[in-house]
C-alpha positions in Angstrom: 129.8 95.3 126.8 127.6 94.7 123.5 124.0 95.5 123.6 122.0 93.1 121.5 118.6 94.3 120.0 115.1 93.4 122.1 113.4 90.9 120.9 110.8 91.2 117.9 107.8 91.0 121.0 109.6 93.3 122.8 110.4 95.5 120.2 106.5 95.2 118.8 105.5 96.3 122.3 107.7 99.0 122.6 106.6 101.2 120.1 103.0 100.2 120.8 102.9 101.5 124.4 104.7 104.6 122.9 102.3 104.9 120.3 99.3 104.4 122.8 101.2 107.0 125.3 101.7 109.9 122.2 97.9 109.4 121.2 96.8 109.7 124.7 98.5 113.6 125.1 97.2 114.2 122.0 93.8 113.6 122.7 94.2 115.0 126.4 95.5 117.9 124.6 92.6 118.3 122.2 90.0 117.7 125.2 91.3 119.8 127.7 93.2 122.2 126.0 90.3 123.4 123.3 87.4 122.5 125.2 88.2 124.1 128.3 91.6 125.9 128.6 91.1 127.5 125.6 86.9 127.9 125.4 86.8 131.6 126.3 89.4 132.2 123.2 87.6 129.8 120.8 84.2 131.1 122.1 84.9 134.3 119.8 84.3 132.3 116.6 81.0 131.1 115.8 80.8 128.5 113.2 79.0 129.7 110.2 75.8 128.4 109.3 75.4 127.3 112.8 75.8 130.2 115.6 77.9 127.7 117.6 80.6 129.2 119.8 83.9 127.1 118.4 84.4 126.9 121.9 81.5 125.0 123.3 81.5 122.9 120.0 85.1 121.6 120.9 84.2 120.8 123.8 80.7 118.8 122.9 82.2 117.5 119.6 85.4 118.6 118.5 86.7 116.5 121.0 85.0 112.9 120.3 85.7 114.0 116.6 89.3 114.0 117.2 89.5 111.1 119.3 87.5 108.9 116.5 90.1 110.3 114.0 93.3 109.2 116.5 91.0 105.4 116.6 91.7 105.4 112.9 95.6 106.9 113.1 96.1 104.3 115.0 94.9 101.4 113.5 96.2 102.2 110.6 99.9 103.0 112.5 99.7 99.6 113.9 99.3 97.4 110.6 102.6 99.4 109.6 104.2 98.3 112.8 103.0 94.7 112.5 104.5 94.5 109.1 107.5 95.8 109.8 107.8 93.4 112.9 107.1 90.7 111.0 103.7 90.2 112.6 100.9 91.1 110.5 98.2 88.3 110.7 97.0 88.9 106.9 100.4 87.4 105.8 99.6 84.2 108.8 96.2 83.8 106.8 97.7 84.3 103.2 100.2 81.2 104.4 97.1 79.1 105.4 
């Protein structure tokens, strides 16, 4: 029996959910794991100029920082996939 290759949509979806599943422990990670399993650790750094506790900063900012910066990671991830799918909608617009 042969396996044949999904097709493109299929393929395109795929890696998005995948994508979309990695970002989503990474972020949980981030969240969770610095802002609260980790606080009492991080709490013994103080960020300089500041007096913050790294700990109580993670978990007030460090965490929305980080999930702004996946937002980005993966918009940019996606063009790439597009492209390489053959579905990138600047090439659909270029043709028009």
């Amino acid at each position: 029996m042969t396996s044949h290759p999904p097709p493109r949509g299929q393929r395109y979806w795929l890696r998005n959910v995948r994508l979309v599943a990695l970002l989503l422990v990474l972020w949980f990670a981030v969240s969770y794991g610095a802002g609260i399993l980790l606080a009492p650790w991080l709490n013994n750094v103080r960020l300089p100029g500041t007096g913050f506790r790294l700990g109580f900063w993670m978990a007030q900012q460090g965490s929305m920082l980080a999930f702004v910066a996946l937002i980005f990671f993966y918009a940019r991830r996606m063009d790439r996939i597009e492209r390489e799918e053959g579905l990138d909608e600047r090439d659909e617009e270029d043709a028009q």
